[in-house]
C-alpha positions as CSV (number, residue, x, y, z in Angstrom):
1,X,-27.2,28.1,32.4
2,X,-30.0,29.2,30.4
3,X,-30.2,30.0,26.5
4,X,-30.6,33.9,25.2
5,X,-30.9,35.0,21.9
6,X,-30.1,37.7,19.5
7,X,-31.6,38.1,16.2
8,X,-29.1,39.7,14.0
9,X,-31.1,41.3,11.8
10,X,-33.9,42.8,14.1
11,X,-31.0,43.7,16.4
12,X,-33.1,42.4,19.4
13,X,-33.1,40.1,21.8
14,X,-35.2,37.3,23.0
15,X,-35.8,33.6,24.9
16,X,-37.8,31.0,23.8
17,X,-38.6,29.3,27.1
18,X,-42.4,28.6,27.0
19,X,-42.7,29.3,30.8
20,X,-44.4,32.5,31.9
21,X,-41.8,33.7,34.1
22,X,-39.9,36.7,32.9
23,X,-36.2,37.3,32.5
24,X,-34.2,40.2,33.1
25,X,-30.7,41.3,31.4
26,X,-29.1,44.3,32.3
27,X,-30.7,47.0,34.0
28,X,-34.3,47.1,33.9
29,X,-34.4,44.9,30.6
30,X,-37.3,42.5,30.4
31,X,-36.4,40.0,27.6
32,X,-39.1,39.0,25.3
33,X,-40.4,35.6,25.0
34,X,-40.5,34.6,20.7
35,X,-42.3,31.3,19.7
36,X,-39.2,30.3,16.8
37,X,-36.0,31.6,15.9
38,X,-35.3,34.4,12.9
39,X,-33.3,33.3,10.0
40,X,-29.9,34.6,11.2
41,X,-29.6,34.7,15.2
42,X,-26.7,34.6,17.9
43,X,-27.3,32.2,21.4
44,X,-25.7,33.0,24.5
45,X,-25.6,31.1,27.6
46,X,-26.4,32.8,30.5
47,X,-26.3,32.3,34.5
48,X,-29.6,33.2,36.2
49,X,-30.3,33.6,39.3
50,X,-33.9,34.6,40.6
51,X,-35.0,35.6,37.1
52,X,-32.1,37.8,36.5
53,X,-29.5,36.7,33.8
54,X,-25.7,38.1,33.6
55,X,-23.8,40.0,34.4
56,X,-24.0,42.0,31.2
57,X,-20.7,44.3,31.7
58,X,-20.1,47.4,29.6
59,X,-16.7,47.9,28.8
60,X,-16.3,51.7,28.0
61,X,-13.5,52.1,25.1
62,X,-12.2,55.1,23.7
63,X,-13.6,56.0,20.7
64,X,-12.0,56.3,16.6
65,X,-13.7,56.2,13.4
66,X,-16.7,53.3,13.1
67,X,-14.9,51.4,16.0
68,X,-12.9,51.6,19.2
69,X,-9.4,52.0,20.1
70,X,-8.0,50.1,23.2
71,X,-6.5,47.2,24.7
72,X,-8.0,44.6,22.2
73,X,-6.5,41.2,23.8
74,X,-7.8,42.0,27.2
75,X,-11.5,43.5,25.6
76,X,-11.2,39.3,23.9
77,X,-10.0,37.8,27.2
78,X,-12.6,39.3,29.7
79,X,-15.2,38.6,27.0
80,X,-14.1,34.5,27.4
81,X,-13.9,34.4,30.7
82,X,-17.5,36.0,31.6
83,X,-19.0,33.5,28.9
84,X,-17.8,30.2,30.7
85,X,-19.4,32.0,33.9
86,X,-22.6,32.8,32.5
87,X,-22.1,36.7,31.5
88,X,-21.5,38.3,28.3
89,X,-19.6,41.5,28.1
90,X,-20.3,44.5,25.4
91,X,-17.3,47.0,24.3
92,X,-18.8,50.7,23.4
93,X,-17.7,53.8,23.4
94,X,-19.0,57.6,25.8
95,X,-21.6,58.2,22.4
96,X,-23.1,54.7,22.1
97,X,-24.2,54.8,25.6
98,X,-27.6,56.2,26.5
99,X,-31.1,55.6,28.2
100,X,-31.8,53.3,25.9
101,X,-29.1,50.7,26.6
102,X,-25.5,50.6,24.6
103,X,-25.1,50.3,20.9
104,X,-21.6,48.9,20.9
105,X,-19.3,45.5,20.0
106,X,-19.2,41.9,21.1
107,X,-16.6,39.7,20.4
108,X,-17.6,35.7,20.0
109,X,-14.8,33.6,21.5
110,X,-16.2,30.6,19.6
111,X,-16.1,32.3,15.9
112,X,-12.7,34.6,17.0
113,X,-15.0,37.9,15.6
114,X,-16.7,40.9,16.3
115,X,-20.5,41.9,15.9
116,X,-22.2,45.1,16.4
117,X,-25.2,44.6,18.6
118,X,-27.3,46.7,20.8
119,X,-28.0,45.5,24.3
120,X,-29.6,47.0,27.6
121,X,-28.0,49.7,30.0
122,X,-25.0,47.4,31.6
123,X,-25.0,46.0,35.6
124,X,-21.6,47.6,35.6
125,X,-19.3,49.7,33.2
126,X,-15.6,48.9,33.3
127,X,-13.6,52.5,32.4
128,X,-10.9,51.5,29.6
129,X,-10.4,55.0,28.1
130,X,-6.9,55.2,27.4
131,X,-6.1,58.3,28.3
132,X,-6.9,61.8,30.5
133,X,-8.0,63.7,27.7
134,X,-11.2,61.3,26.5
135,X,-11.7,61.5,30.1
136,X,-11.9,64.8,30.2
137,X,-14.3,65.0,26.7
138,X,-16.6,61.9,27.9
139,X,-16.3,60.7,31.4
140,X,-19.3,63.1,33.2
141,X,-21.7,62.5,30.5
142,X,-21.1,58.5,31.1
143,X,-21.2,59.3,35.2
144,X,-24.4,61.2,34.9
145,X,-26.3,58.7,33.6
146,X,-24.8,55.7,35.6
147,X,-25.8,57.6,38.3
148,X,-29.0,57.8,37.3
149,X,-29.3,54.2,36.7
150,X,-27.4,53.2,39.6
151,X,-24.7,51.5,37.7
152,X,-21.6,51.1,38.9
153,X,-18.1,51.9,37.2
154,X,-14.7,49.9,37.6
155,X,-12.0,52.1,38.0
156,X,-13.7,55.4,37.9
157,X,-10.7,57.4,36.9
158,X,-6.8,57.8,35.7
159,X,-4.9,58.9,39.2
160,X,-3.3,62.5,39.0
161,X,0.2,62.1,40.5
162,X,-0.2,65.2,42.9
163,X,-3.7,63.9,44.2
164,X,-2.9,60.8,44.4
165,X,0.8,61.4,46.3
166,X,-1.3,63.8,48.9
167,X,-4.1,61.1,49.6
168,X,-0.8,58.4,50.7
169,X,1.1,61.0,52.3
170,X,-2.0,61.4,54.7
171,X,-1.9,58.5,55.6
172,X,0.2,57.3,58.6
173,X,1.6,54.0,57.6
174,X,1.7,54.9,53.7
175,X,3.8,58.3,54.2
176,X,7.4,56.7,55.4
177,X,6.8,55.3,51.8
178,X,6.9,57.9,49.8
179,X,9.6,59.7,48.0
180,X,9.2,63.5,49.0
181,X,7.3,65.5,46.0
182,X,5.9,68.5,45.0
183,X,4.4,70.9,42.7
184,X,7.4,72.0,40.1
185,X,8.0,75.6,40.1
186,X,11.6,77.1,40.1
187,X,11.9,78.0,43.9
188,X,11.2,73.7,44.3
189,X,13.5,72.7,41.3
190,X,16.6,74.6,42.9
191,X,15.6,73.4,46.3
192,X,15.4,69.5,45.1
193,X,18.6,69.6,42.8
194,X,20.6,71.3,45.7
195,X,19.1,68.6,48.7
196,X,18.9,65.5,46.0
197,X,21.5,65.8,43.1
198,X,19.6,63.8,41.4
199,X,15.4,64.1,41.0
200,X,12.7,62.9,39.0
201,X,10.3,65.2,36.5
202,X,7.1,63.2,36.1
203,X,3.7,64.6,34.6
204,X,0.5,64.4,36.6
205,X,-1.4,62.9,34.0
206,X,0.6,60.6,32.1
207,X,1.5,56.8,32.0
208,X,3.7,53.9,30.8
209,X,6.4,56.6,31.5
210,X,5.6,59.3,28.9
211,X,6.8,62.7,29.9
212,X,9.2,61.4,32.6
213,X,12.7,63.4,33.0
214,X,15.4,62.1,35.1
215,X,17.4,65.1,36.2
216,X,21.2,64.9,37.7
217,X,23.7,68.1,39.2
218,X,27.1,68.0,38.3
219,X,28.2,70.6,39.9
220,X,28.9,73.3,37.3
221,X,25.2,72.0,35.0
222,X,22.1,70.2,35.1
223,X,22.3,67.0,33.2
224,X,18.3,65.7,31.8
225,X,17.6,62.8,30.3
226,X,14.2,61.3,29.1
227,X,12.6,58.1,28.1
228,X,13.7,58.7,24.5
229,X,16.7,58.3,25.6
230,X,17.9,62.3,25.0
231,X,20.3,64.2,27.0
232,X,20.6,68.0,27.2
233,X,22.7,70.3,29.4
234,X,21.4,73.3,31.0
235,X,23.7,75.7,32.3
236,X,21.3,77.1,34.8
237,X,18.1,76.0,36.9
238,X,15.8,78.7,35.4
239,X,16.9,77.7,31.9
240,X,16.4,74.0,32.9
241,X,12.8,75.2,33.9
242,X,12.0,77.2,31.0
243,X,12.4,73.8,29.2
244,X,9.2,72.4,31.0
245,X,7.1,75.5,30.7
246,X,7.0,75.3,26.9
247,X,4.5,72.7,26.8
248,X,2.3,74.1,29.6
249,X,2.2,75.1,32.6
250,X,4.9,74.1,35.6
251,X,2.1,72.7,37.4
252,X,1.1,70.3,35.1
253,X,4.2,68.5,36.4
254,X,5.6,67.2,39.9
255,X,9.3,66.7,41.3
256,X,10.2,63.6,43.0
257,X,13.8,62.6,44.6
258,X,15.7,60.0,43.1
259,X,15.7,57.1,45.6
260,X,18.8,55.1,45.4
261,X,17.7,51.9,44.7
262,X,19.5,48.1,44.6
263,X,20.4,47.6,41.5
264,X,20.4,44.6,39.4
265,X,23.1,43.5,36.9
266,X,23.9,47.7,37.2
267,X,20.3,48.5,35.7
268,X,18.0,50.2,37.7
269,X,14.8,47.8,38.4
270,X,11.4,48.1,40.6
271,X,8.8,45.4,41.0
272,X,5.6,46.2,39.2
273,X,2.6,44.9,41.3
274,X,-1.0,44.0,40.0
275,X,-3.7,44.4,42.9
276,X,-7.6,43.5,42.7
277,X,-10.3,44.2,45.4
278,X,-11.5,41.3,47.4
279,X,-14.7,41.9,49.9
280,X,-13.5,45.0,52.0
281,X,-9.4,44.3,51.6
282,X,-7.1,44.3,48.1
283,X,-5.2,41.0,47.2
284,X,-2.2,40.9,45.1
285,X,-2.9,39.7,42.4
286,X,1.0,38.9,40.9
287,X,4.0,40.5,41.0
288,X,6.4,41.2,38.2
289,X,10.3,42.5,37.8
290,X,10.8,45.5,35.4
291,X,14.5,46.5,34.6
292,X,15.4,49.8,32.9
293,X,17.9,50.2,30.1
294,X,21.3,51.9,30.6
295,X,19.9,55.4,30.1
296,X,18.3,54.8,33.9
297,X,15.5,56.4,33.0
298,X,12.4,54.4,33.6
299,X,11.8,50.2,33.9
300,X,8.2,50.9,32.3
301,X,8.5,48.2,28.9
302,X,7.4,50.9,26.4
303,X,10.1,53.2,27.1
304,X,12.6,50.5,26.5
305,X,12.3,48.6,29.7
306,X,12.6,44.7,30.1
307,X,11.1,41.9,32.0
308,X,13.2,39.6,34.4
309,X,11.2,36.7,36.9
310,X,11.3,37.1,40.4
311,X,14.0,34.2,40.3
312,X,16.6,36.3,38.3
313,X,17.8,38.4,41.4
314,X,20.1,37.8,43.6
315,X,18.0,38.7,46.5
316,X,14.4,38.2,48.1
317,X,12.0,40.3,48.0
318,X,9.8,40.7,51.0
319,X,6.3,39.6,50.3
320,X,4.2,39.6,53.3
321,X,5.3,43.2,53.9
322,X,4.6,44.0,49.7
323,X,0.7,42.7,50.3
324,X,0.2,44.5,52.8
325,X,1.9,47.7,51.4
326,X,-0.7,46.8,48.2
327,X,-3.8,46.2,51.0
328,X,-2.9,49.3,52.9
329,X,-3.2,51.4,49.5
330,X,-6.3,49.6,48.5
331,X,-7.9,50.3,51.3
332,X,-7.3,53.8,51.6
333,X,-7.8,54.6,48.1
334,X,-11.3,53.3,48.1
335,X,-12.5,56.0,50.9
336,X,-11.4,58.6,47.7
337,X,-12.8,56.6,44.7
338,X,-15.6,54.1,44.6
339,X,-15.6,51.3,43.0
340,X,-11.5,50.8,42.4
341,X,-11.6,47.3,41.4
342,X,-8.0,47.1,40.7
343,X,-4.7,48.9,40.1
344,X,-1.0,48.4,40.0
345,X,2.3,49.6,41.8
346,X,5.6,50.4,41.2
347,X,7.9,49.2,44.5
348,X,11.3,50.1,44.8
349,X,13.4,48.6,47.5
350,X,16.6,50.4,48.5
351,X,20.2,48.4,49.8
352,X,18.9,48.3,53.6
353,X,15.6,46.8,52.2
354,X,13.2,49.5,52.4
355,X,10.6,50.0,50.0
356,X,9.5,52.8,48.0
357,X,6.4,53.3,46.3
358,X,6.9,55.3,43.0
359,X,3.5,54.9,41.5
360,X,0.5,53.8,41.4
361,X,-2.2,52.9,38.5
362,X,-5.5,52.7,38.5
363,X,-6.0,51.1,35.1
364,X,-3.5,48.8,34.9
365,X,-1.4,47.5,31.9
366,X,-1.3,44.1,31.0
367,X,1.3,42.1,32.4
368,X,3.0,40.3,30.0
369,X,3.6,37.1,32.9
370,X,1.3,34.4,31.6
371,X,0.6,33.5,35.5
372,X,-0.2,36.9,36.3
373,X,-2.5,37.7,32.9
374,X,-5.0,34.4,33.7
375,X,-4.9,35.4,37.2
376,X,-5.9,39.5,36.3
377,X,-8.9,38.0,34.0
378,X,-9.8,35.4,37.0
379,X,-10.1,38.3,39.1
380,X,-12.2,40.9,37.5
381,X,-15.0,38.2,36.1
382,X,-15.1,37.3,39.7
383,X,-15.2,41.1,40.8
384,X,-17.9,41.8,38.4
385,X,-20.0,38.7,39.2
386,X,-19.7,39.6,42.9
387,X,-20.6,43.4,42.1
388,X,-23.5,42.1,39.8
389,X,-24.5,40.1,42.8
390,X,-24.5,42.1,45.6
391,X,-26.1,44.8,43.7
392,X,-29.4,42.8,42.7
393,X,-29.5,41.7,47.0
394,X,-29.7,45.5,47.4
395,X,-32.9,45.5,45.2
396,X,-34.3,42.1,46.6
């Protein structure tokens, strides 16, 4: 490990080694040699390996007011877990990045605080935008320039339900485990409610279950319900589809059949499955149970869903054929987006035992399973170190 410096007030930083070789942080970042330290100034230790010091990871936040909005506790996590490996990690948000390196936010594990700090264009960006639409606003300007730098970033992108359901269904082994989908329109609705009875509404761009409908016929009416736990009847299917078109367009939504699924304690449940990249393949990671309320709408934890251990149902689950469900969609994933360093699944498994794959997430939440948690942060400072790695072998 070797000692870096940042002086607080200069907002710079520097080593004090009294050798003439030079050290490099981030990308293309020679850091300056100082005789004695300024009156205020932060250390760091680094790892360094043939001159080069890190990794220095950007984590890319979405931005509000003087700050940053996102998932605080892992942002605090990922920064402890580089740090006793010899990297230091910087959270900033699409406008603090430029040429000139990242003006952003680094949290000190050992003093439990933030400090603003400027440091050098990143060895890797980690995409933690929290939703489409700051994709949308800030996303090219970011891949522009890491593209220009030769940077690499973690998770490139939210999946779109409709993309993502056509890249597994061309795939042979992944398509027996789809639910059949489409586009909604109001020639599909009618077809699904009359072959299904009961379907799922689900937008392309969402997550943690916002805009998801669970849609039942009756006969006579078509009964919706949603993740806020309201039900409305619609005598008709065109009136039930006018009720999607007021927000936008039909489009902006797929339909999915229900899959009949085992239930447990009469609750519908699904395993929820965290997945990391290893070399060329995807581990899992951990694997969780989610179990929805009695509305039967979703088992995601925000929209009223609960956790239960793998040891709370009454059957097995059958891991050797999850992992390589989770390697199979790893793999073919990554020949559509580079650099997926992780996502996560939601399995169903139906009475005869075979499994569904509902959705999948390509920036995970976190699991609330202690194991699973240490296990996520375990896998990403390694990923990152690797990355950081292998790209400075490309430059040797």
């Amino acid at each position: 490990m070797k000692q870096l410096y940042y002086d607080l007030k200069e907002k710079s930083w520097y080593h004090t080694d009294q050798g003439k070789e030079k050290i490099f942080l981030g990308k293309f970042f020679t850091v300056p040699h100082k005789d004695s330290h300024p009156r205020e100034y932060q250390s760091f230790h680094f790892q360094v390996a043939e001159n080069k010091a890190g990794p220095l990871v950007g984590i890319m936040a979405s931005p509000k007011k003087e700050g940053f909005i996102g998932n605080i506790g892992l942002f605090k996590r990922l920064q402890l877990s580089l740090a006793r490996k010899g990297g230091n990690s910087i959270v900033f948000t699409p406008d603090q990045l430029s040429d000139d390196g990242m003006d952003g936010f680094c949290f000190l594990p050992a003093h439990r605080n933030w400090i603003k700090m400027k440091a050098p264009l990143p060895d890797i960006i980690y995409n933690r935008l929290i939703s489409h639409e700051d994709e949308v606003k800030h996303l090219e300007k970011v891949q522009n320039l890491a593209d220009l730098y030769d940077i690499p970033i973690f998770n490139p992108c939210f999946f779109d339900k409709w993309e993502l359901y056509l890249q597994l269904k061309s795939h042979q082994e992944l398509a027996p485990f789809l639910p059949r989908t489409s586009l909604l329109n109001e020639e599909n609705l009618a077809e699904f409610l009359q072959t299904y009875k009961e379907v799922y509404i689900k937008k392309r761009k969402s997550k943690k279950g916002i805009g998801l409908s669970y849609i039942s016929n009756n006969g006579h009416s078509y009964i919706l319900k949603t993740t806020s736990a309201k039900t409305l009847l619609f005598p008709s299917i065109k009136k039930l589809y006018q009720y999607f078109c007021k927000d936008g367009p039909a489009h902006s939504y797929i339909i999915q059949e229900a899959i009949a699924t085992l239930p447990f304690e009469g609750r519908k449940f699904d395993y929820r499955i965290l997945a990391h990249a290893n070399e060329q393949d995807f581990d899992t990671t951990g694997i969780g149970v989610r179990v929805a309320t009695k509305q039967q709408v979703t088992t995601h934890v925000p929209a009223g869903g609960s956790i239960v251990s793998l040891e709370d149902l009454p059957f097995e689950l059958d891991v050797p054929a999850i992992r390589k469900l989770i390697s199979l969609c790893g793999k073919h994933l990554s020949t559509f987006y580079d650099n997926l360093g992780e996502f996560s699944a939601d399995i169903g498994v139906t009475p005869d035992g075979k499994l569904f794959l509902f959705e999948l997430n390509a920036k995970p939440m976190d699991f609330d399973e202690p194991e699973i948690k240490t296990a996520s942060i375990e896998k990403l400072t390694d990923l990152f170190i690797a990355k950081s790695n292998k790209k400075k072998e490309n430059v040797v």
